[in-house]
C-alpha positions in Angstrom: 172.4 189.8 46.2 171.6 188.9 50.0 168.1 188.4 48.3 169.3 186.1 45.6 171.2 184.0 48.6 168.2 183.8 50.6 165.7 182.6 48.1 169.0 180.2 47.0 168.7 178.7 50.2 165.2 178.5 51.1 164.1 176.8 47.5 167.4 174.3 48.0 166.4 173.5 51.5 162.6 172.7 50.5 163.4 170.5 47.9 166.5 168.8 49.4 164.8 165.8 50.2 162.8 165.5 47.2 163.6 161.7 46.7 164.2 160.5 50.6 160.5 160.8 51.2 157.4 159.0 48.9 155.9 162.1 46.8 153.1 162.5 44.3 154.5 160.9 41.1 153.6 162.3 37.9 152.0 159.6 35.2 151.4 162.0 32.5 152.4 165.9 31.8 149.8 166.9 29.2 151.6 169.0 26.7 148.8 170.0 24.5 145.9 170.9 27.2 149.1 172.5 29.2 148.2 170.2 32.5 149.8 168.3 34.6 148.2 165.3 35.9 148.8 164.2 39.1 148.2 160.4 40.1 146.5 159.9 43.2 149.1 157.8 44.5 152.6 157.6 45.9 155.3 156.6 43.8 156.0 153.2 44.9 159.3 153.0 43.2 160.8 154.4 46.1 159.5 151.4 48.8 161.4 148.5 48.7 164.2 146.9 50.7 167.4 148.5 49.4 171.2 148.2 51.1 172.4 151.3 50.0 170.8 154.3 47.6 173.2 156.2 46.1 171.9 160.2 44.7 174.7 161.4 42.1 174.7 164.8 42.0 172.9 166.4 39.8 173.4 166.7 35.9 174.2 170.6 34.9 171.5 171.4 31.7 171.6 175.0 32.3 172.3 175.6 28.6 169.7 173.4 27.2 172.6 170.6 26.6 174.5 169.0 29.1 177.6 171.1 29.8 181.1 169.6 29.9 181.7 169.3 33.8 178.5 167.4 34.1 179.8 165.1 30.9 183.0 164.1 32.7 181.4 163.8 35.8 178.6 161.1 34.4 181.7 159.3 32.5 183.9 159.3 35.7 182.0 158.7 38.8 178.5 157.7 37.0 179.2 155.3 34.7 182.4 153.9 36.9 179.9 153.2 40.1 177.5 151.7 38.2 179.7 149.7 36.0 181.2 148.3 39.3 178.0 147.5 41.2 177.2 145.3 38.0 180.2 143.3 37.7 180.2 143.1 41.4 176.6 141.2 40.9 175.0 144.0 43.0 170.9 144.0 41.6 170.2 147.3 41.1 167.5 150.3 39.8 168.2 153.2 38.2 166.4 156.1 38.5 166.4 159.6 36.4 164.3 162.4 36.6 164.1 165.3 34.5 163.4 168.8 35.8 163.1 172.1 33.7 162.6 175.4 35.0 159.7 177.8 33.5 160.9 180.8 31.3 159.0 184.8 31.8 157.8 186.7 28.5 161.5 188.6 29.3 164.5 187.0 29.7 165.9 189.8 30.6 163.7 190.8 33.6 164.8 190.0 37.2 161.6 189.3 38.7 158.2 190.7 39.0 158.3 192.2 42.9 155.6 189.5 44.6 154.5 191.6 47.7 151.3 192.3 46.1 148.7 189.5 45.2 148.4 191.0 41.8 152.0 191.1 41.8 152.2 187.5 42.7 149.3 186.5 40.3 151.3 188.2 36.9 154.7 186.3 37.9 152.8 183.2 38.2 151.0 183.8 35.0 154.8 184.5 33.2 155.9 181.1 35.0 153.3 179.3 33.7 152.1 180.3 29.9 155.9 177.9 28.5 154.6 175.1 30.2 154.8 173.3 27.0 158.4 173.9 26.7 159.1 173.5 30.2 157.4 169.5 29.5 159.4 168.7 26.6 162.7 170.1 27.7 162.4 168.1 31.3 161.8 165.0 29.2 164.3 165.8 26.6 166.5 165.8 29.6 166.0 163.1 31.1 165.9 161.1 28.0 169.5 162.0 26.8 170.8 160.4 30.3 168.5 157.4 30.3 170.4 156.9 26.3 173.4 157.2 27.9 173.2 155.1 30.5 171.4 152.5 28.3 174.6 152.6 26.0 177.0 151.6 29.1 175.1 148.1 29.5 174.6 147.8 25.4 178.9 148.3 25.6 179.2 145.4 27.6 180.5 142.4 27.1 178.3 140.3 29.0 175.6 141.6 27.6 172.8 140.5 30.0 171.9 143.4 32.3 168.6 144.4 31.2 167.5 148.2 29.9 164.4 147.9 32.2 166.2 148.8 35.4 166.1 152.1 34.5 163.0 154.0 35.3 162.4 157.4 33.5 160.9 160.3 34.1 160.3 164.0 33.8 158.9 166.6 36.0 159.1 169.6 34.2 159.1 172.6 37.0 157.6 170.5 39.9 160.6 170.8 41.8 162.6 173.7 41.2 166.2 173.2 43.2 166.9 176.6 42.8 165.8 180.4 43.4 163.7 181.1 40.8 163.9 185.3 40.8 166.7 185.5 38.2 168.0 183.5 35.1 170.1 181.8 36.4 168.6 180.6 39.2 166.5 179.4 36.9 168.5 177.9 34.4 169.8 176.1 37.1 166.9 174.2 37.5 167.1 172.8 34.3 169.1 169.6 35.5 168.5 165.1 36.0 169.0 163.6 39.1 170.1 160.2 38.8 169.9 157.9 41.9 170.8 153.9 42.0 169.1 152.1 44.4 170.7 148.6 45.7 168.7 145.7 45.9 169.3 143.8 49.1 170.4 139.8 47.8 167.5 137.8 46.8 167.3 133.7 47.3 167.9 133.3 43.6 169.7 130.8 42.0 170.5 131.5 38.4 172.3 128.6 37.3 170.3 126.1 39.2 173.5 124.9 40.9 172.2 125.1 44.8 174.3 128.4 45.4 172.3 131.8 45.6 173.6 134.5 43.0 174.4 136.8 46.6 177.0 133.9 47.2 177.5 132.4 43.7 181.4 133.1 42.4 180.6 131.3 39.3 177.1 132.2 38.5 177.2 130.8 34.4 177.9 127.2 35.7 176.1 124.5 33.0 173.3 122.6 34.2 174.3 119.5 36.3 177.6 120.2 37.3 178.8 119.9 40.7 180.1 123.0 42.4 181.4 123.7 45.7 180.4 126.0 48.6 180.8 129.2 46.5 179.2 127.8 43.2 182.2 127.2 41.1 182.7 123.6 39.0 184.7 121.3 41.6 188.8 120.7 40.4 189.3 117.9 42.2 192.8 117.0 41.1 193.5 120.6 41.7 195.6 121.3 38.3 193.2 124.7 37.5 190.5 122.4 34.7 187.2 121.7 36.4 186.0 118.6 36.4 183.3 118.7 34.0 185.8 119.5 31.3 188.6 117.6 32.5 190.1 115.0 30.4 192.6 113.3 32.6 191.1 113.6 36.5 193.4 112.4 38.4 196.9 114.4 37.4 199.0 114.5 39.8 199.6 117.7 42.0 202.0 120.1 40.6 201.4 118.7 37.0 201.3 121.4 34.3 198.1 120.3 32.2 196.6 121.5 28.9 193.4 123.0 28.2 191.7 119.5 28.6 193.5 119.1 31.9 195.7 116.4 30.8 200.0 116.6 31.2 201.9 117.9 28.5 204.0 115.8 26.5 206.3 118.6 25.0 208.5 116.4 22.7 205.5 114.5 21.5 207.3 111.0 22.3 204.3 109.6 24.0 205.9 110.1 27.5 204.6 112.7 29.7 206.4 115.6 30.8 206.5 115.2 34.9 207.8 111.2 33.8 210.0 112.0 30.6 214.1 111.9 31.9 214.7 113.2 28.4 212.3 115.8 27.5 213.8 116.7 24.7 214.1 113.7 22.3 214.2 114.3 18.5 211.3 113.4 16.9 211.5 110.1 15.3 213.4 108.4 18.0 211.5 105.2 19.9 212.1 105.9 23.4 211.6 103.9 26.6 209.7 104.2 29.6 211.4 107.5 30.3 211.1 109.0 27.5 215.0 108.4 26.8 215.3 107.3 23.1 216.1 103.7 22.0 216.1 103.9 17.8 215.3 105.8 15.0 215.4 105.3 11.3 217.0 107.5 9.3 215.3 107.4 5.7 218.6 108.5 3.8 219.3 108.4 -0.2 222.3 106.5 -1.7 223.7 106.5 -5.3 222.6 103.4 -6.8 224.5 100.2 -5.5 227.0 102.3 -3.6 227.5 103.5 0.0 227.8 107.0 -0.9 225.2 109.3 0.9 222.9 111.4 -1.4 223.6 115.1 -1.6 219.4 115.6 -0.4 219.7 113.4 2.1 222.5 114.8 4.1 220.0 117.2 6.9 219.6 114.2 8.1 223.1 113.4 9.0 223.4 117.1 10.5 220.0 117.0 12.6 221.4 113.9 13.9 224.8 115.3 14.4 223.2 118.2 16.6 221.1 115.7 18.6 224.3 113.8 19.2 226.1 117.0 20.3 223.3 118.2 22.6 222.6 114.7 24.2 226.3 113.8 24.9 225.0 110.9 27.4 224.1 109.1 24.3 226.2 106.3 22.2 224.7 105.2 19.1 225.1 102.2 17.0 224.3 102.5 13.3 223.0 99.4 11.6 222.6 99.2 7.9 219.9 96.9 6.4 219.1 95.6 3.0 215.9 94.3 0.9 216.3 90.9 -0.7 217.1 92.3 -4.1 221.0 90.8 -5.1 222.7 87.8 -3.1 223.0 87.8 0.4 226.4 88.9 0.5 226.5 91.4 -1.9 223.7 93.0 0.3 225.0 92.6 3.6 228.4 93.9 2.7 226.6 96.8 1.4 224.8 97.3 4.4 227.8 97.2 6.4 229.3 100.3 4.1 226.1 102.6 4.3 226.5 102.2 8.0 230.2 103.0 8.1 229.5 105.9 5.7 227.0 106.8 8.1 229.3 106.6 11.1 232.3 108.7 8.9 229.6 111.3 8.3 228.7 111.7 12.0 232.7 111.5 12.8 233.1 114.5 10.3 230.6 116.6 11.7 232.2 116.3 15.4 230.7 113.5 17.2 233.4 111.0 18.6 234.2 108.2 17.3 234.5 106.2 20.3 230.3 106.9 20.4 229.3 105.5 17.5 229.6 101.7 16.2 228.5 100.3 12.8 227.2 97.1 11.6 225.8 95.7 8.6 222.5 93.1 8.6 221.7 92.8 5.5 218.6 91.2 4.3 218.2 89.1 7.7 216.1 92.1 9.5 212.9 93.4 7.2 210.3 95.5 8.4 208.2 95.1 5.6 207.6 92.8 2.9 209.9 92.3 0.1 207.3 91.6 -2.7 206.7 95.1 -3.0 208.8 97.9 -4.1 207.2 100.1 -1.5 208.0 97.3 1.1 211.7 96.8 -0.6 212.4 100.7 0.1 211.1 100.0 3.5 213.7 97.4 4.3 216.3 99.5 2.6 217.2 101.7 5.8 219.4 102.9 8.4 218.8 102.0 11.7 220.1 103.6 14.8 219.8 102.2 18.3 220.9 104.8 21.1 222.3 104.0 24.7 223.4 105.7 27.5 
């Protein structure tokens, strides 16, 4: 056991520093001549000017599969950090290596004791005739991780981080991380570092708007829009639209705007909220500068050459009513008005008795009668030609005129 510990230790001290200093990278592990091909050079992935490098720990394949603890450890710290770093704007690399350990004729067998050479010589041969395997399963490796983490910036909604800042590849037994004299030191060695490497801020301007990305709070503005000292669109009437969008510029502070940036007009009476005294007019009413309403029309049915109100037309009177009730402030005087059809007096006394039934109605549905006032006008007041029958029906209203 004290054995086991030992070699633990020594093979987990050796290749602790694996990736903190430049080492011969690997460009091609032959798996059908059973060599490993060394490039002549460093790997120059690891020079650069980073602010941070952050190693993961590594990624448990002792089973040939990644085994649950190292499956919530990749979806909780992983794929969180590296999320984060992106929508933080942070440039980074990813990096994954595969490693695989190398398997004896016996699985079963502890070791081959190495303190002879020929002892040394027939353990090196058992490490080394499943090189094959030991290829395939490092790359296998590594490529279910470099899928996985591929998958996190497919997922998101942006969309625009590209697949290429992951680099790949696979080792096979180059750097075992663990004692090799027993299974499962060895299996242990079957495992994927991952490491994320943090670009230090580049002068790069995405958007073209004169702010770096490092410093860029906005960094989708469109082309040839001011921004200010952090890259955003300028607001200059400060009611949360930026300019380039914004309909109405010059709102006043305070001023609750639509999506356009222009004030609300909540009763649709063509007077703006923050200046509307009555901001809840019934539709249909002319109002004045205020928004306080002046007169509406009510388009009502009678029986033919009577004053008697129309069974269908009778919402009217009660939408009125309520209006009334809710906006006690208000008078109302109730004006009945004629087309030129009949003689003048006929149709000016008949004016007179719509409006009264009109007033009555109100009077039985609540509203005082000291509030309301009716008058009869006849032909004398058209608002449309009498030629016409549509312009006849026209001038055949009821007319009320508020005030307050």
């Amino acid at each position: 056991m004290k054995k086991f510990l030992l070699n633990l230790l020594l093979v987990g001290s050796l290749f602790a520093g694996t990736y903190d200093y430049p080492y011969t990278a690997l460009e091609k592990l032959d798996v059908n001549n059973t060599e490993i091909n060394e490039v002549p050079k460093l790997d120059q992935f690891m020079y650069g000017t980073f602010t941070e490098i952050r190693r993961f720990n590594s990624l448990d394949f002792s089973d040939g599969y990644l085994t649950d603890d190292s499956r919530d450890y990749f979806n909780d710290d992983i794929n969180k950090t590296i999320s984060e770093y992106i929508d933080n704007n942070r440039t980074i690399k990813i990096k994954v290596i595969g490693h695989a350990s190398e398997r004896t004729d016996d699985q079963s067998e502890v070791s081959v004791d190495s303190k002879t050479y020929a002892n040394a010589i027939e353990n090196w041969f058992r490490h080394s005739q499943d090189l094959n395997e030991t290829i395939e399963n490092s790359q296998d490796f590594a490529s279910a991780i470099a899928q996985k983490l591929e998958d996190i910036l497919e997922d998101r909604e942006d969309a625009n981080v590209s697949k290429e800042i992951i680099y790949v590849e696979h080792r096979a037994s180059q750097d075992m991380a663990f004692s090799s004299g027993t299974d499962y030191g060895r299996d242990l060695s079957n495992r994927v570092m991952v490491t994320m490497y943090v670009l230090a801020p580049k002068d790069i301007d995405s958007d073209k708007d004169g702010v770096y990305d490092a410093e860029d709070r906005c960094p989708k503005t469109p082309l040839n829009v001011k921004v200010d000292e952090v890259g955003c669109p300028l607001d200059s009437d400060k009611d949360g639209v930026y300019d380039h969008i914004d309909e109405c510029p010059d709102t006043p502070t305070g001023v609750f705007v639509d999506e356009v940036g222009c004030p609300l007009d909540s009763d649709g009476d063509g007077v703006l909220d923050y200046k509307d005294d009555c901001p809840d007019t019934m539709q249909g009413l002319s109002v004045d500068a205020f928004g306080c309403p002046i007169t509406k029309i009510l388009r009502l049915n009678f029986l033919r050459k009577s004053s008697e109100i129309a069974e269908d037309s009778y919402h009217h009177i009660e939408e009125f009513a309520q209006f009334l009730k809710e906006s006690p402030a208000f008078n109302a005087r109730i004006i009945g008005h004629a087309s030129s059809i009949g003689k003048d007096g006929d149709n000016m006394i008949l004016s007179f008795d719509r409006a009264n039934a009109v007033k009555n109605a109100l009077i039985n549905e609540g509203i005082d009668k000291n509030r309301l006032e009716a008058l009869g006008r006849g032909e004398l007041e058209p608002i449309a030609t009498n030629r016409t029958e549509e312009g006849r029906s026209l001038n055949r209203r009821i007319e009320v005129k508020l005030s307050y």
